[in-house]
py3Dmol code that shows the C-alpha trace and the ligand (Angstrom):
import py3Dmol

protein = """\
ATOM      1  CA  UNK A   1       0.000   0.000   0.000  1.00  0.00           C
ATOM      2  CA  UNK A   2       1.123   3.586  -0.889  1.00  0.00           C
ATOM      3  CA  UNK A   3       1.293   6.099   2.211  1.00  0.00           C
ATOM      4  CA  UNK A   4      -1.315   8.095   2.349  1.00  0.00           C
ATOM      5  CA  UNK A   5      -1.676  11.580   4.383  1.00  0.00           C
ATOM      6  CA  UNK A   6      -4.488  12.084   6.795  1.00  0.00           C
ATOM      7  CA  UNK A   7      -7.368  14.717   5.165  1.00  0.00           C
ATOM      8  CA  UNK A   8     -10.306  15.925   7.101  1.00  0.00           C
ATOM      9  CA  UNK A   9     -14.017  16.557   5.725  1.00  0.00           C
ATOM     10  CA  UNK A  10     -16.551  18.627   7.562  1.00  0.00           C
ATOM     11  CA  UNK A  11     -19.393  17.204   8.542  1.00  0.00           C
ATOM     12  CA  UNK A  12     -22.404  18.536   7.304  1.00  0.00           C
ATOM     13  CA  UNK A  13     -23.813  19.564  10.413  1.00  0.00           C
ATOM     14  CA  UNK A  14     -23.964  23.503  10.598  1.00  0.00           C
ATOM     15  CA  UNK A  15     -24.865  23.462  14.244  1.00  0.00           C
ATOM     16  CA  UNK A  16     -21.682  21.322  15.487  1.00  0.00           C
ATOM     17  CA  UNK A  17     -18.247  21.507  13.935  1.00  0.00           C
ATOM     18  CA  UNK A  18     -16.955  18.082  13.155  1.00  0.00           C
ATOM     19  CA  UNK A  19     -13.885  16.801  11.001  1.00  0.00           C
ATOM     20  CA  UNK A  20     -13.913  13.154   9.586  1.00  0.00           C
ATOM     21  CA  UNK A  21     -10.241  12.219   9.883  1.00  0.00           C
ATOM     22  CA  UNK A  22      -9.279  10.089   6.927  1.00  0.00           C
ATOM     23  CA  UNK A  23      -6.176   7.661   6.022  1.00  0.00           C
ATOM     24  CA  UNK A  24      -6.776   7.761   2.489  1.00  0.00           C
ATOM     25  CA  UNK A  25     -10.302   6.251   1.954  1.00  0.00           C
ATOM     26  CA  UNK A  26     -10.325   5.112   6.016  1.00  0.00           C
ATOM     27  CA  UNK A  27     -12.753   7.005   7.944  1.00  0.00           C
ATOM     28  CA  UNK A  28      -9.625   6.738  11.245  1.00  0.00           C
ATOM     29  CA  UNK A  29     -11.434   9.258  13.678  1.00  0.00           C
ATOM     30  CA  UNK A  30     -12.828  12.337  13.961  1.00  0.00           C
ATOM     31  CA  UNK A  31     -12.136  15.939  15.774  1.00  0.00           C
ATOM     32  CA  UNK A  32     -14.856  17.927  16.694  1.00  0.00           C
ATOM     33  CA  UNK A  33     -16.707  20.863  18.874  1.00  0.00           C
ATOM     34  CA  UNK A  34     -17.759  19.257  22.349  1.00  0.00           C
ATOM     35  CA  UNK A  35     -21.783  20.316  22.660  1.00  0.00           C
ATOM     36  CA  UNK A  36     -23.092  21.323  26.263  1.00  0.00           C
ATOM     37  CA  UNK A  37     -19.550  21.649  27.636  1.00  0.00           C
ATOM     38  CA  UNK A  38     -18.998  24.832  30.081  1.00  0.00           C
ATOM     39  CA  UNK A  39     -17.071  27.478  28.677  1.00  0.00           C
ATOM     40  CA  UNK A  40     -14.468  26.911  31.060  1.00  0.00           C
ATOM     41  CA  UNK A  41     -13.978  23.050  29.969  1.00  0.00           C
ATOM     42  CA  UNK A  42     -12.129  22.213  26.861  1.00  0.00           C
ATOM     43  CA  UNK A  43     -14.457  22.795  23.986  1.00  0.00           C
ATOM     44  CA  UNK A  44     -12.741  20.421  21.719  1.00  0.00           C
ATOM     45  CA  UNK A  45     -12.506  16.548  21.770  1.00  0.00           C
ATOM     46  CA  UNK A  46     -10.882  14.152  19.487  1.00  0.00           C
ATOM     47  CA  UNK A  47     -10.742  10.081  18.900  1.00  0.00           C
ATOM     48  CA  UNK A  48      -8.588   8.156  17.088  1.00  0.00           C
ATOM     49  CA  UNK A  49      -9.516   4.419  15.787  1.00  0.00           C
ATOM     50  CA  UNK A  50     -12.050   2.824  13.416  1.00  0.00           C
ATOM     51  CA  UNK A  51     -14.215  -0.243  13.480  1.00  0.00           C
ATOM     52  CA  UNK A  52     -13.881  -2.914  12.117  1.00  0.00           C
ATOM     53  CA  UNK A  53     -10.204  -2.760  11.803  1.00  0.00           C
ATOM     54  CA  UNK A  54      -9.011  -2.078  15.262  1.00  0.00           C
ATOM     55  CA  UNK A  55     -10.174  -3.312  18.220  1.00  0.00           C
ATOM     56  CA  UNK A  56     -11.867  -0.881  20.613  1.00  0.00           C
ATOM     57  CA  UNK A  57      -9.204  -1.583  23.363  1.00  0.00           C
ATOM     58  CA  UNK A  58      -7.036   0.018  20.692  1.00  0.00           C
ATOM     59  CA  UNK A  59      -9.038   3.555  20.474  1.00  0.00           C
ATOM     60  CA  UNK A  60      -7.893   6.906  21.910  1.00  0.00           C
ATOM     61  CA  UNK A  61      -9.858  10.176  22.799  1.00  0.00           C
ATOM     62  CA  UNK A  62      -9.051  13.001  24.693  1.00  0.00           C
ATOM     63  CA  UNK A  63     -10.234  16.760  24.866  1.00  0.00           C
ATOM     64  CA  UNK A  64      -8.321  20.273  24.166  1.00  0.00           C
ATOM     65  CA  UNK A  65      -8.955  24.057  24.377  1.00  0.00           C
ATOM     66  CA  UNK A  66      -8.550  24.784  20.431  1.00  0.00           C
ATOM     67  CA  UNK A  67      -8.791  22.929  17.526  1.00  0.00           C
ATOM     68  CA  UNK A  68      -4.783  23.001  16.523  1.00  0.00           C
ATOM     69  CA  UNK A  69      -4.234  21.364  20.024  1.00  0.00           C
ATOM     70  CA  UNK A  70      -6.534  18.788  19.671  1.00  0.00           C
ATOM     71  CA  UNK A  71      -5.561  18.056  15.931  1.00  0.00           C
ATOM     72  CA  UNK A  72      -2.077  17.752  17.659  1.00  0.00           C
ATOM     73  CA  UNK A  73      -3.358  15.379  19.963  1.00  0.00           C
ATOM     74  CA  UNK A  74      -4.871  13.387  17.368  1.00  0.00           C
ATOM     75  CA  UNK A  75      -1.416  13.071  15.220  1.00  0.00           C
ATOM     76  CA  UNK A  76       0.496  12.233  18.120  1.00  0.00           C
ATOM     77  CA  UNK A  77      -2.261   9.451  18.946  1.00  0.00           C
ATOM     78  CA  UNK A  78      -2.476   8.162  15.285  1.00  0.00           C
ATOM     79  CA  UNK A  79       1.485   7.886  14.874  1.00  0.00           C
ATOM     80  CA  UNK A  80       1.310   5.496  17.757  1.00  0.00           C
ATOM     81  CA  UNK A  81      -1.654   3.776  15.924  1.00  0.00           C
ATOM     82  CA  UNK A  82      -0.522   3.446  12.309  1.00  0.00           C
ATOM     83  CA  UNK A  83       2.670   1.108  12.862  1.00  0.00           C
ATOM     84  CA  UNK A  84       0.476  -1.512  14.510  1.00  0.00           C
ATOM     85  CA  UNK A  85      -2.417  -1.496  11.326  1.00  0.00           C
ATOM     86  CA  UNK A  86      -2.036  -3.619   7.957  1.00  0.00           C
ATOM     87  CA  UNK A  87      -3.420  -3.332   4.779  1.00  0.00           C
ATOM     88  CA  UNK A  88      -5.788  -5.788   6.605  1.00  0.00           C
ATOM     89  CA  UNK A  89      -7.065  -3.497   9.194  1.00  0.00           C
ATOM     90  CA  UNK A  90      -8.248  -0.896   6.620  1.00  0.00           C
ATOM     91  CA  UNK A  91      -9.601  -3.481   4.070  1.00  0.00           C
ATOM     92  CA  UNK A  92     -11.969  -4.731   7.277  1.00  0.00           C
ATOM     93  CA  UNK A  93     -12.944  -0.927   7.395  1.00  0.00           C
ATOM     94  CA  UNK A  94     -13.828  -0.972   3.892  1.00  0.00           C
ATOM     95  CA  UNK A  95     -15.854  -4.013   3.404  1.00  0.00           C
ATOM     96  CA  UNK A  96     -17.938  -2.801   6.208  1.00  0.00           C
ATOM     97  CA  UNK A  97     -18.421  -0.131   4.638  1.00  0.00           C
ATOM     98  CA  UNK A  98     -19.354  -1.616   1.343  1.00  0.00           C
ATOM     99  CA  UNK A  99     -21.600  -4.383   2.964  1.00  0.00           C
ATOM    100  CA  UNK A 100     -23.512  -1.706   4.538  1.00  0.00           C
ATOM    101  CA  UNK A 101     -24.166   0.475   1.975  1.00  0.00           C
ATOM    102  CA  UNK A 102     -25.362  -2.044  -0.480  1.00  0.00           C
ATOM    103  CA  UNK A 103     -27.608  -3.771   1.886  1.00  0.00           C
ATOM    104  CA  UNK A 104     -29.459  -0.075   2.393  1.00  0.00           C
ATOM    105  CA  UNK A 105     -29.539  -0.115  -1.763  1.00  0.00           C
ATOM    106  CA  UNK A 106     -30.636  -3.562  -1.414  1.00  0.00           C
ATOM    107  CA  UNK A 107     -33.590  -2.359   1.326  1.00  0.00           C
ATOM    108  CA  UNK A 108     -34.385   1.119  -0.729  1.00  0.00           C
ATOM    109  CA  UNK A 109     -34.702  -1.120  -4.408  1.00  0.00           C
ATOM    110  CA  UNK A 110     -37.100  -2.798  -2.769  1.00  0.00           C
ATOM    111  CA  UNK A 111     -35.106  -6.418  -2.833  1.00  0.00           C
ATOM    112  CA  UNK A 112     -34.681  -9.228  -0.177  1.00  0.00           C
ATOM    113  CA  UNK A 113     -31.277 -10.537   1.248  1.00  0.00           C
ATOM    114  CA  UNK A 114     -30.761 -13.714   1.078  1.00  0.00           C
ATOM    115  CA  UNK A 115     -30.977 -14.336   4.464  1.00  0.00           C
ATOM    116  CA  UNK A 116     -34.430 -12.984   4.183  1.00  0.00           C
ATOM    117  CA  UNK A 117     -35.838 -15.874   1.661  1.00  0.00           C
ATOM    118  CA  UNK A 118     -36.241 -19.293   2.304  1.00  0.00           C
ATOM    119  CA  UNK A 119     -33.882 -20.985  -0.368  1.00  0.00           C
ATOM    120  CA  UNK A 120     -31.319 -18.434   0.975  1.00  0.00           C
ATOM    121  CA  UNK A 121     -31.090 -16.352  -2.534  1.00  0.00           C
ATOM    122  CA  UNK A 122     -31.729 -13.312  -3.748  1.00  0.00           C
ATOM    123  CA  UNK A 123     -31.255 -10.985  -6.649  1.00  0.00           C
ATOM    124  CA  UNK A 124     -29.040  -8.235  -6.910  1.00  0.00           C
ATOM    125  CA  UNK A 125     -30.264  -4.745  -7.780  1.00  0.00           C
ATOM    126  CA  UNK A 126     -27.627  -5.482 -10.378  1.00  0.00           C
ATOM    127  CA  UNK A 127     -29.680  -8.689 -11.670  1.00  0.00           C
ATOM    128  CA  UNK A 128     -26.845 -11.331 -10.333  1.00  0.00           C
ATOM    129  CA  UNK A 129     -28.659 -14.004  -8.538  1.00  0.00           C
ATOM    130  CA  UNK A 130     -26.707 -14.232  -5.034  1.00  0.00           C
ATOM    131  CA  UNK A 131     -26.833 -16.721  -2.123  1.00  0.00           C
ATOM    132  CA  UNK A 132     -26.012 -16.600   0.840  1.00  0.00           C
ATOM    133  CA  UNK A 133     -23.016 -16.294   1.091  1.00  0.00           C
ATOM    134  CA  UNK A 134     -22.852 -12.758  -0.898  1.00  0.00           C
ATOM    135  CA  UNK A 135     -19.637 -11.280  -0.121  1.00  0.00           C
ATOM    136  CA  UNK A 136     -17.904 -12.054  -2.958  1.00  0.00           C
ATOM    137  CA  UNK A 137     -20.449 -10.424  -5.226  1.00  0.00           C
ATOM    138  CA  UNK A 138     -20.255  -7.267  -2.956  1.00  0.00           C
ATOM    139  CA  UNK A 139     -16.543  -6.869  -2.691  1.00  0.00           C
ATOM    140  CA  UNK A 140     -15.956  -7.738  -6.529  1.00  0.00           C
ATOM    141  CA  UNK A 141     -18.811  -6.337  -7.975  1.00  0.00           C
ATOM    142  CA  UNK A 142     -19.694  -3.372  -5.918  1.00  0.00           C
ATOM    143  CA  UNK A 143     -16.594  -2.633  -4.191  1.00  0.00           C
ATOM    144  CA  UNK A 144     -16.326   0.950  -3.014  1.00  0.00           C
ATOM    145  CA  UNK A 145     -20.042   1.368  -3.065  1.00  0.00           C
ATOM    146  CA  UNK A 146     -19.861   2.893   0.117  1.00  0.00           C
ATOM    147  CA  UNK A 147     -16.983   5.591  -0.748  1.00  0.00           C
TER     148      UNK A 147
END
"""
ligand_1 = """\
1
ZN
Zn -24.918 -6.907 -7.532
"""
view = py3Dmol.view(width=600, height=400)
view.addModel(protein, "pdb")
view.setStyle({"model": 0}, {"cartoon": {"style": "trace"}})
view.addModel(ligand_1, "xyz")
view.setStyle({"model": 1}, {"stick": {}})
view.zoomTo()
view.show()
C-alpha cells in the first residue's frame, strides 16, 4: 500500500463543527466541537480508531482548548496507531463499509437478502442471482459502493 496523508471533511452539520479524519479512503477518527460543555472546559474533543479494523481496546480520545491542540493530539495518537495497522485493518474498514451500503440499496430497491428468503437467494439490484453467502459479489462487484 502507498502512504497516504491524513485529510479531514466537515461534517455537514452547521450546528456542530466536526472533522472526519481520513487515512486515504479510512474514515480513522474524527475531531470535533464538544456540545453542552462549560465554557471553562475544553471545547474540543478528538478520537482516534475505526471499526472494524481495530479493536476498541485500541481507540484513543481526549479533549483540548482549540482545535490546533486537539488536531495535535490526534497526530500524536495516530502515529502510535498506524505502525500496529495492515493493509488488513483498513480493508476490514472498507468491506464494512461496502456491505452496509449495499444492503441499504438492497432495502431502498425494494429487494430481499438472502438471508431474508427461504432458499437463501436473492437478486441483486444489479440482476446477479446471489446466495447466501454474498460477499464475494459485494466486494468484486460493488466494491467501493460505500466511498
Ligand atoms: Zn450486484
Amino acid at each position: 500500500m502507498t502512504e497516504s496523508a491524513l485529510t479531514r471533511r466537515r461534517s455537514d452539520n452547521p450546528q456542530q463543527e466536526t472533522w472526519h479524519v481520513y487515512f486515504g479512503d479510512v474514515h480513522v477518527g474524527t475531531i470535533g466541537m464538544r456540545a453542552g460543555v462549560p465554557t471553562t472546559a475544553d471545547q474540543w474533543a478528538w478520537s482516534v480508531g475505526f471499526y472494524p479494523g481495530t479493536e476498541p481496546g485500541a481507540h484513543r480520545f481526549g479533549s483540548a482548548a482549540s482545535f490546533e491542540a486537539a488536531a495535535t493530539a490526534f497526530k500524536a495518537a495516530w502515529d502510535r496507531l498506524r505502525p500496529t495497522l495492515t493493509e488488513d485493518s483498513f480493508e476490514a474498514w472498507r468491506r464494512s463499509r461496502d456491505f452496509h451500503a449495499w444492503k441499504y440499496r438492497m432495502w431502498s430497491t425494494g429487494r430481499r437478502l438472502p438471508t431474508q428468503n427461504r432458499d437463501g437467494w436473492s437478486t441483486c439490484f444489479c440482476g446477479d442471482r446471489i446466495p447466501i453467502a454474498s460477499e464475494a459479489h459485494i466486494y468484486t462487484a460493488h466494491r467501493g459502493i460505500g466511498a
